[in-house]
VOSEDREN-259321 format. One record per residue: residue number from 1; x, y, z of N, C-alpha, C, O in turn. Coordinates in steps of 0.1 Angstrom, whole numbers, plus 5000, padded with zeros to 4 digits. Example, Ala and Ser with C-alpha at 12.3 -4.5 7.8 and 13.67 -1.06 7.14 Angstrom:
<koldrens>
     i    npx    npy    npz   capx   capy   capz    cpx    cpy    cpz    opx    opy    opz
     1   5132   4943   5078   5123   4955   5078   5132   4967   5078   5142   4967   5085
     2   5128   4978   5071   5137   4989   5071   5129   5000   5079   5134   5011   5080
</koldrens>
This chain:
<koldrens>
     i    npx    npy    npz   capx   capy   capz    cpx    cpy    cpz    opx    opy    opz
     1   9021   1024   9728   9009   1025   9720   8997   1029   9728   8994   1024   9739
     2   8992   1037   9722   8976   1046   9729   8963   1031   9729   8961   1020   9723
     3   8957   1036   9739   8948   1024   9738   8938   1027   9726   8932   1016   9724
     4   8936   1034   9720   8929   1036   9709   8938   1028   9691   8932   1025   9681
     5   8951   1028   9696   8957   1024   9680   8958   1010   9689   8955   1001   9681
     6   8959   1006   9699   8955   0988   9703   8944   0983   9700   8944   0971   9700
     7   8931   0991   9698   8920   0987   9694   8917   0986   9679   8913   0975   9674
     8   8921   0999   9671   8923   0991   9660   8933   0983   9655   8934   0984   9643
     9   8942   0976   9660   8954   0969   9658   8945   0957   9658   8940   0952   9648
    10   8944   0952   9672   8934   0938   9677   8921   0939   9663   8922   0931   9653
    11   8910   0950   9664   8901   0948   9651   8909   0941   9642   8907   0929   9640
    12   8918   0948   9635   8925   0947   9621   8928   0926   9624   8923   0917   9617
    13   8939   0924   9638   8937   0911   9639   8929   0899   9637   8931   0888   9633
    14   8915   0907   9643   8901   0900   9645   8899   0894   9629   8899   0883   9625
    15   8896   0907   9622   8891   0903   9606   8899   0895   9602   8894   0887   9594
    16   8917   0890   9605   8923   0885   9598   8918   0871   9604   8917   0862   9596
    17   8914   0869   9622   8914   0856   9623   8901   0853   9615   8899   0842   9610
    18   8893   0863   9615   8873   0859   9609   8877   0852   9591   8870   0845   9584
    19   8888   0856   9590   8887   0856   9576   8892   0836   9567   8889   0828   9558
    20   8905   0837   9582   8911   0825   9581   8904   0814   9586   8906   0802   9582
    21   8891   0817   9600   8884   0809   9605   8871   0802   9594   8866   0791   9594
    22   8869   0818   9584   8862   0810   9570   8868   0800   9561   8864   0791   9554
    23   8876   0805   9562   8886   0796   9547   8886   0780   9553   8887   0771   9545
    24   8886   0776   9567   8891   0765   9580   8881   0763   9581   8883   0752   9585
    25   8866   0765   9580   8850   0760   9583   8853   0763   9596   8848   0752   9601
    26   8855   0767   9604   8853   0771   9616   8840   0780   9620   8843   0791   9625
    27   8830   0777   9618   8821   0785   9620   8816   0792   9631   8808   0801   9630
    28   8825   0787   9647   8822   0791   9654   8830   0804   9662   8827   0812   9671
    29   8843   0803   9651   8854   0812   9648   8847   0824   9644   8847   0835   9650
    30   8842   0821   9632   8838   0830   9629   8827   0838   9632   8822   0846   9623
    31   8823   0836   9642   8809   0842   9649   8815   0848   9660   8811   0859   9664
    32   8827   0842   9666   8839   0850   9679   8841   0861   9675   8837   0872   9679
    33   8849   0857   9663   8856   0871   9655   8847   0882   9655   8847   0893   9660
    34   8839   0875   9647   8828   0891   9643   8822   0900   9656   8819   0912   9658
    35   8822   0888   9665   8815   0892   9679   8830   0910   9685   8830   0921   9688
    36   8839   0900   9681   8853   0906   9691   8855   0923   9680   8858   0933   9686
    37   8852   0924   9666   8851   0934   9661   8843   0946   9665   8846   0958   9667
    38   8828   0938   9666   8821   0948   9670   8819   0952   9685   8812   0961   9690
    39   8830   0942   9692   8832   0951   9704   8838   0960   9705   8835   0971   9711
    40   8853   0957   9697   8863   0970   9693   8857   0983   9687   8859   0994   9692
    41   8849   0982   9674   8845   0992   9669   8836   1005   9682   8839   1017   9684
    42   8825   0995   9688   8823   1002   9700   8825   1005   9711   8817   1011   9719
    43   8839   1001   9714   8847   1006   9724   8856   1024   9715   8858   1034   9721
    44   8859   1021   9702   8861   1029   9694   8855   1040   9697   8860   1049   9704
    45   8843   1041   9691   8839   1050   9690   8828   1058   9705   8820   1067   9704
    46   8830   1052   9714   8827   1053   9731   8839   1059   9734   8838   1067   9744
    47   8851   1057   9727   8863   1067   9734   8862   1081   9724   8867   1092   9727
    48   8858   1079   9715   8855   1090   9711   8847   1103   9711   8849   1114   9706
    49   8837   1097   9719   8827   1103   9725   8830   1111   9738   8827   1123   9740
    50   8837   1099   9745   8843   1106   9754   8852   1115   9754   8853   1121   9765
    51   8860   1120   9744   8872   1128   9737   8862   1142   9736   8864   1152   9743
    52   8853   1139   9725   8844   1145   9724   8836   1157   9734   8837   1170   9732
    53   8829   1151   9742   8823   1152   9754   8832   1161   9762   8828   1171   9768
    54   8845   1157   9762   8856   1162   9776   8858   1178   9766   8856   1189   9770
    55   8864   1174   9754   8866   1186   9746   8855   1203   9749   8859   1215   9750
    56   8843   1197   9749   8830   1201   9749   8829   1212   9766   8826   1224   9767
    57   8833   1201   9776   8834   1205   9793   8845   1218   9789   8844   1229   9794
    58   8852   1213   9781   8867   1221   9783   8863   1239   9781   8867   1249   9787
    59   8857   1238   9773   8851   1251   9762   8843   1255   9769   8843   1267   9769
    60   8830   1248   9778   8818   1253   9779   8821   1265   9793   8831   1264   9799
    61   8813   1273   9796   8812   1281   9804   8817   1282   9823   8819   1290   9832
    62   8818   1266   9821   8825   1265   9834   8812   1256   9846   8813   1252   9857
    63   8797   1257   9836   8785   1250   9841   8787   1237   9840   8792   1232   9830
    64   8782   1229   9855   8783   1213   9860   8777   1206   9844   8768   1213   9840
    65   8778   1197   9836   8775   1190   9827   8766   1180   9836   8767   1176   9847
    66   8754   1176   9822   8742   1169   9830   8746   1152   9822   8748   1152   9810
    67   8746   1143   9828   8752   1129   9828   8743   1125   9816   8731   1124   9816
    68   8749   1123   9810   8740   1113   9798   8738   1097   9800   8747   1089   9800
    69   8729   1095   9801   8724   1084   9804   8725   1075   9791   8721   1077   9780
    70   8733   1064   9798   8736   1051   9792   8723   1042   9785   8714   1039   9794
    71   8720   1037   9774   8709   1031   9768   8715   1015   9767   8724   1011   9759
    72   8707   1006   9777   8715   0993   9770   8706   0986   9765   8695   0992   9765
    73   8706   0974   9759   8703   0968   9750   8692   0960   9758   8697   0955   9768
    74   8679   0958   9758   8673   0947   9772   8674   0935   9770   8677   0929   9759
    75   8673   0930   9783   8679   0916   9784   8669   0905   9776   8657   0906   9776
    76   8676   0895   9768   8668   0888   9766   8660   0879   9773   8666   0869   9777
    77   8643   0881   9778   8634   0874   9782   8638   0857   9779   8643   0852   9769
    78   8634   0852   9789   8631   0837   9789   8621   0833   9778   8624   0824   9771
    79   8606   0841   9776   8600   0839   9773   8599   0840   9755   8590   0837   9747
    80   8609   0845   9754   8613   0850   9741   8609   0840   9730   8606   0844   9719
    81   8611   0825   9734   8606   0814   9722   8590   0820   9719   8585   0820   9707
    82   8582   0826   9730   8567   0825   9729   8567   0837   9724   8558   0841   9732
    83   8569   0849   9716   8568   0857   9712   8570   0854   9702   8578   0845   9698
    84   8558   0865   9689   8557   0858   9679   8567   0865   9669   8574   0875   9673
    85   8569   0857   9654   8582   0858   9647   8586   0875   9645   8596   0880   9648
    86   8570   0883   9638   8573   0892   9638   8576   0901   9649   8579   0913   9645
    87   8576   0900   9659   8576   0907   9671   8590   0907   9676   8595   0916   9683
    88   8596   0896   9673   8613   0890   9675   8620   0894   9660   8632   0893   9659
    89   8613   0899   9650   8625   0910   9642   8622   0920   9642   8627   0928   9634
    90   8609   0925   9652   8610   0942   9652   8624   0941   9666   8635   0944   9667
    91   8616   0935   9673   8627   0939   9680   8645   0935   9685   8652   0936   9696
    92   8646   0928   9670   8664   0923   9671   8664   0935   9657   8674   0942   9656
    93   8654   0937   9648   8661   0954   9640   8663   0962   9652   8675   0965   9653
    94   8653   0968   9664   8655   0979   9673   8668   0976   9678   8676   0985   9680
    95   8671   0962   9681   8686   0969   9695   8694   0969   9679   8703   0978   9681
    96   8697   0966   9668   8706   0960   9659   8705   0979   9654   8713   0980   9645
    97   8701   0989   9655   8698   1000   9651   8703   1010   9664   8706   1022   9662
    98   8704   1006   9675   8709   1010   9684   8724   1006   9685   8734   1011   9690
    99   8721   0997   9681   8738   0993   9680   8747   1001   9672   8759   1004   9675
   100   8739   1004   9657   8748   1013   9647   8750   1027   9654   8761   1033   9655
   101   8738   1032   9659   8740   1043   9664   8751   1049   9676   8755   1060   9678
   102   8753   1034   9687   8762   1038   9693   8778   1036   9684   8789   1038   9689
   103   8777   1033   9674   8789   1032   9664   8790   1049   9657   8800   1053   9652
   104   8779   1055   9657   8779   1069   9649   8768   1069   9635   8765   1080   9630
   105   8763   1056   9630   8756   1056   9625   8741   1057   9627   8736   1050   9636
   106   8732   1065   9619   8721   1067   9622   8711   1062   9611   8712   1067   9600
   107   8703   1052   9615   8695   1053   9604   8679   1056   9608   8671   1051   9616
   108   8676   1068   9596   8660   1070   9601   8648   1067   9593   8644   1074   9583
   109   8640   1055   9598   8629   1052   9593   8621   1054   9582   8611   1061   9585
   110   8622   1050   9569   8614   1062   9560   8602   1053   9556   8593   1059   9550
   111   8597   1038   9560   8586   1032   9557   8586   1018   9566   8595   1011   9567
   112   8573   1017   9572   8573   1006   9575   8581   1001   9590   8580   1009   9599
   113   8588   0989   9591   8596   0983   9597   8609   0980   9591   8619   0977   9598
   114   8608   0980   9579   8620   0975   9570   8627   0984   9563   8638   0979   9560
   115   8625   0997   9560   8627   1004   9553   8636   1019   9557   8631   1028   9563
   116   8650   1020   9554   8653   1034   9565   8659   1034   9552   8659   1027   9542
   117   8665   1052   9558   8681   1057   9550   8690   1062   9560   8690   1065   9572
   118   8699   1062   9551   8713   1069   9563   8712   1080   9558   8703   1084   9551
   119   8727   1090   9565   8728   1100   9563   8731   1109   9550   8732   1121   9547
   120   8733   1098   9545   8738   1103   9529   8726   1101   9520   8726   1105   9508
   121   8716   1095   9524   8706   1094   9518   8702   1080   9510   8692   1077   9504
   122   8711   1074   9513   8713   1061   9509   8700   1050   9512   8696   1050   9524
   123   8695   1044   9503   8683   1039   9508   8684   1025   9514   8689   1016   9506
   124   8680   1019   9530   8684   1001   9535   8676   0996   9539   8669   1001   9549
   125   8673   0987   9534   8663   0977   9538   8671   0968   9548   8684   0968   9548
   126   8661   0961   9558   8670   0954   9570   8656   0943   9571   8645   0944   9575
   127   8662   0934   9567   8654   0920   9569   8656   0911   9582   8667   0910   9589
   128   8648   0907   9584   8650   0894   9601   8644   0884   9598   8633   0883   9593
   129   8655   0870   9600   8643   0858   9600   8654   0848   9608   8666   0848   9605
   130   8647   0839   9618   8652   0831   9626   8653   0820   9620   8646   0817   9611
   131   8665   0811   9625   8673   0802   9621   8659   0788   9620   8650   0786   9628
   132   8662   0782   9608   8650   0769   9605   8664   0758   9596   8668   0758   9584
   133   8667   0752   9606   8676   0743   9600   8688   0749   9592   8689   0744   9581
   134   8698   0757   9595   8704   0757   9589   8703   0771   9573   8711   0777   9566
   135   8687   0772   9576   8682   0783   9568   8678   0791   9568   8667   0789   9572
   136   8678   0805   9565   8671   0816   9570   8657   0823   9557   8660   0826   9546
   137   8649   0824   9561   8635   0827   9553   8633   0842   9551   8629   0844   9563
   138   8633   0853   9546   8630   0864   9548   8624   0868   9532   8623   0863   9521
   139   8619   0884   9539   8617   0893   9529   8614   0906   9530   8609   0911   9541
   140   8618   0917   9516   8613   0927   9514   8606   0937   9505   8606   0934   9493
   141   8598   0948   9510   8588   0952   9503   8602   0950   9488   8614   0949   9489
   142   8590   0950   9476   8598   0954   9464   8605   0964   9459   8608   0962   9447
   143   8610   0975   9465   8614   0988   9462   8628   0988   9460   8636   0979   9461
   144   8631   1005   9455   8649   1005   9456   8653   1006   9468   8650   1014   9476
   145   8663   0995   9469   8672   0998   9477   8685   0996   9477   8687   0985   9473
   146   8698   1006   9481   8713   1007   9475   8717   0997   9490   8720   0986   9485
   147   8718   0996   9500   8721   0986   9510   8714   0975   9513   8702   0978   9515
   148   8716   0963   9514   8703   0955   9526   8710   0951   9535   8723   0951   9534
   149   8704   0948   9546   8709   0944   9559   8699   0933   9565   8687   0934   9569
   150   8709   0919   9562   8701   0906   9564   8704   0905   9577   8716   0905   9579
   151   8696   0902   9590   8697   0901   9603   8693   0882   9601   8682   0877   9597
   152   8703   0874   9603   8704   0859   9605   8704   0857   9621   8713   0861   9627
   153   8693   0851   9628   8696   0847   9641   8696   0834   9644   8686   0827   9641
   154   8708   0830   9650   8708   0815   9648   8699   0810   9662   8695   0817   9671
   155   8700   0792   9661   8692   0784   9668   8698   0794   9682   8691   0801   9689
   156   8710   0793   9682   8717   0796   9698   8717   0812   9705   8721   0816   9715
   157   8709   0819   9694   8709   0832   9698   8714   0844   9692   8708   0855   9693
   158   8727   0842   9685   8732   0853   9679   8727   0856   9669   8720   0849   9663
   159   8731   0869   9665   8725   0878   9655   8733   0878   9648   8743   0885   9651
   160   8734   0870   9634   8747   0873   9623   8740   0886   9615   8729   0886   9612
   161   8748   0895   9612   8743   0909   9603   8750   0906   9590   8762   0907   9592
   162   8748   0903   9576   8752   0905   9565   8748   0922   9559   8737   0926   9558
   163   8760   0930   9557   8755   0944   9550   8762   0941   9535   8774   0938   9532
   164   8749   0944   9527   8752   0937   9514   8754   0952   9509   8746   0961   9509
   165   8767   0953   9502   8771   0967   9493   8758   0969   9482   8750   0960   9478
   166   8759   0985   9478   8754   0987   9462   8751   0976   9453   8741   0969   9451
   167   8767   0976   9449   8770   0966   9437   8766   0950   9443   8758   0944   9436
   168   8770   0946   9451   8760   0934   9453   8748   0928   9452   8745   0917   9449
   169   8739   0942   9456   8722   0945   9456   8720   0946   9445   8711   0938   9442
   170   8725   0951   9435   8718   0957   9420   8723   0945   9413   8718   0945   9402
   171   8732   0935   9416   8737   0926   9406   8727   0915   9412   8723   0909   9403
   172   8721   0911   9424   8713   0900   9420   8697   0904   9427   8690   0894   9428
   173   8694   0912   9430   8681   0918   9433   8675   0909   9416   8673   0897   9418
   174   8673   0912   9408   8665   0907   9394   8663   0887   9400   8653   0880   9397
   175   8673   0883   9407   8671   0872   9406   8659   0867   9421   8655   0855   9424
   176   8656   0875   9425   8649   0870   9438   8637   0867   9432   8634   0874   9422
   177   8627   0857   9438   8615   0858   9434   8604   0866   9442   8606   0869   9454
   178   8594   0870   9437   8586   0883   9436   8569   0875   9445   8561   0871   9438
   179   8567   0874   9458   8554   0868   9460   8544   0873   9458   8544   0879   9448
   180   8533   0872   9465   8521   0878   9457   8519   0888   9467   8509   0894   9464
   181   8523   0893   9480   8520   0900   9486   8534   0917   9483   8535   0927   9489
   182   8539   0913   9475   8546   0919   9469   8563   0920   9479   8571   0929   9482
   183   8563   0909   9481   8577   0907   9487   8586   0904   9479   8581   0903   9468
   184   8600   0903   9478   8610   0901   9470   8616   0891   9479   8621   0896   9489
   185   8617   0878   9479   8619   0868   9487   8635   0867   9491   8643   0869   9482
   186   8641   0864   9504   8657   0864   9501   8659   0854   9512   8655   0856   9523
   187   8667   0839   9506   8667   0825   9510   8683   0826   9513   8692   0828   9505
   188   8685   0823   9527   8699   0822   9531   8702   0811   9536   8694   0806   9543
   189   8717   0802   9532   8717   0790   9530   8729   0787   9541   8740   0792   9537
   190   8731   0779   9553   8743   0780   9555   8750   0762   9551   8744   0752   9549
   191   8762   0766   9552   8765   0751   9545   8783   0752   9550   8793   0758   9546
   192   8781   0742   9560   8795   0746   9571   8798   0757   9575   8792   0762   9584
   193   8811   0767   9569   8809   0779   9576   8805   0787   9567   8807   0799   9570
   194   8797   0783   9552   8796   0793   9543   8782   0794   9544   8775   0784   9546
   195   8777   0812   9542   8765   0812   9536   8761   0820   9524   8768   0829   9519
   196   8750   0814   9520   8746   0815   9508   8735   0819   9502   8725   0813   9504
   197   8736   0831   9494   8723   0837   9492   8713   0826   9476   8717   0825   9464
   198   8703   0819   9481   8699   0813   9472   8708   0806   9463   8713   0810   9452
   199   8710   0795   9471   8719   0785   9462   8716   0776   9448   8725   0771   9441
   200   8699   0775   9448   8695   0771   9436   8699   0781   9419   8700   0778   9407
   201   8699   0795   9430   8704   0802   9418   8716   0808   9419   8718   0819   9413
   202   8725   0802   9427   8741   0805   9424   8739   0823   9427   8743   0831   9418
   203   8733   0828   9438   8738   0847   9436   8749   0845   9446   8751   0855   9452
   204   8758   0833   9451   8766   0840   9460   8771   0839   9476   8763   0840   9485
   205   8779   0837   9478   8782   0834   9489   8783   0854   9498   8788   0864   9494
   206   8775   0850   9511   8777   0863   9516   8788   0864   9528   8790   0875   9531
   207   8792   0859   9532   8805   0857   9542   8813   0870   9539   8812   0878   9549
   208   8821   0875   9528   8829   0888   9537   8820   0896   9538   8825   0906   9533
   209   8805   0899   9543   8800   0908   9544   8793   0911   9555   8785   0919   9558
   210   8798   0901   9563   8798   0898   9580   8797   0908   9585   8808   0912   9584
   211   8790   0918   9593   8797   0924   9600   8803   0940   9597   8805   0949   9605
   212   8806   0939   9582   8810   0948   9573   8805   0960   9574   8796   0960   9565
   213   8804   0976   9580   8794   0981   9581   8801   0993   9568   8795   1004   9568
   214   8809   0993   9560   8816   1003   9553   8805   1008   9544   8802   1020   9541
   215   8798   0999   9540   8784   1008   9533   8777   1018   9539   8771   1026   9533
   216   8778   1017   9551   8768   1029   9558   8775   1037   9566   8772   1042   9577
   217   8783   1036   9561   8797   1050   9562   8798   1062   9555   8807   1069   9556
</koldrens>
């Protein structure tokens, strides 16, 4: 077996353990799992590149190729508690955007901080709000949007990504409340290993959408 069908073999594994670690409250399971996906996917598509790239040497005129420089993610500061809230979701959307992109996905800015499209034209909103007991607080301008992308970062650091499909968005968008600065409010609930978009109004448990990036495919 190629190291490339072991990668997606182990992925395919990973979701089955993320899936069973939900059903088990294992919550810390399922923050592994998701972690161990998105390493696979980007080891994935890093060998592809590489495939790519060598294909590229193969064809080209026989001229030395100039090294592409590696982009990593910066380290997280100590000081990071003292930086203010919005300043810590511009920049967990920046690496969380660099992340897609070393996956193949691109998304480019069309308003604001919050606001991109992909390549298909598809319109995503990408929300951030740090963990407050168990809860996450966010919001977005009022507009259309066919994706959202809820960035949850817990007390301990990690970045849980919820990518909420089409049909998810358009079925409970009406139910969010509307503030006066024209936000569309979106209240995330966790409760063992489940979370929950606004539990007073029942829109929903978001758990298989972990991680999930098939919308922006």
């Amino acid at each position: 077996m190629v190291a490339t069908d072991q990668l997606k073999s182990l992925r395919d594994k990973a979701h089955q353990q993320m899936e069973a670690a939900m059903k088990a409250g294992h919550i810390d399971g399922v923050i592994k799992y998701a972690r161990i996906i998105k390493e696979a996917d980007e080891a994935l598509n890093a060998s592809k590149l590489v495939v790519e790239r060598i294909a590229a040497q193969m064809e080209s005129d026989g001229s030395v190729p100039v090294a592409t420089p590696v982009l990593h993610a910066p380290a997280r500061s100590p000081t990071s508690n003292l930086i203010s809230r919005k300043a810590r979701g511009n920049a967990c959307r920046d690496e969380y955007l660099r992340g897609l992109l070393s996956r193949g996905i691109n998304l480019s800015r069309v308003k604001g901080k919050r606001i991109f499209q992909d390549s298909s034209g598809r319109r995503v909103g990408i929300a951030y709000a740090s963990e407050d007991g168990n809860k996450w607080w966010m919001g977005l301008p009022d507009e259309h949007y066919d994706v959202v992308i809820l960035l949850c970062q817990t007390s301990s650091g990690e970045t849980l990504d919820f990518v909420l499909p089409p049909t998810f968005v358009h079925r409970v968008w009406g139910g969010f409340s509307l503030s006066q600065n024209g936000q569309r409010e979106w209240h995330v609930v966790r409760s063992g290993p489940n979370y929950e978009l606004d539990p007073k109004r029942q829109l929903g448990q978001i758990n298989p959408y972990l991680s999930r990036l098939e919308p922006l495919r």
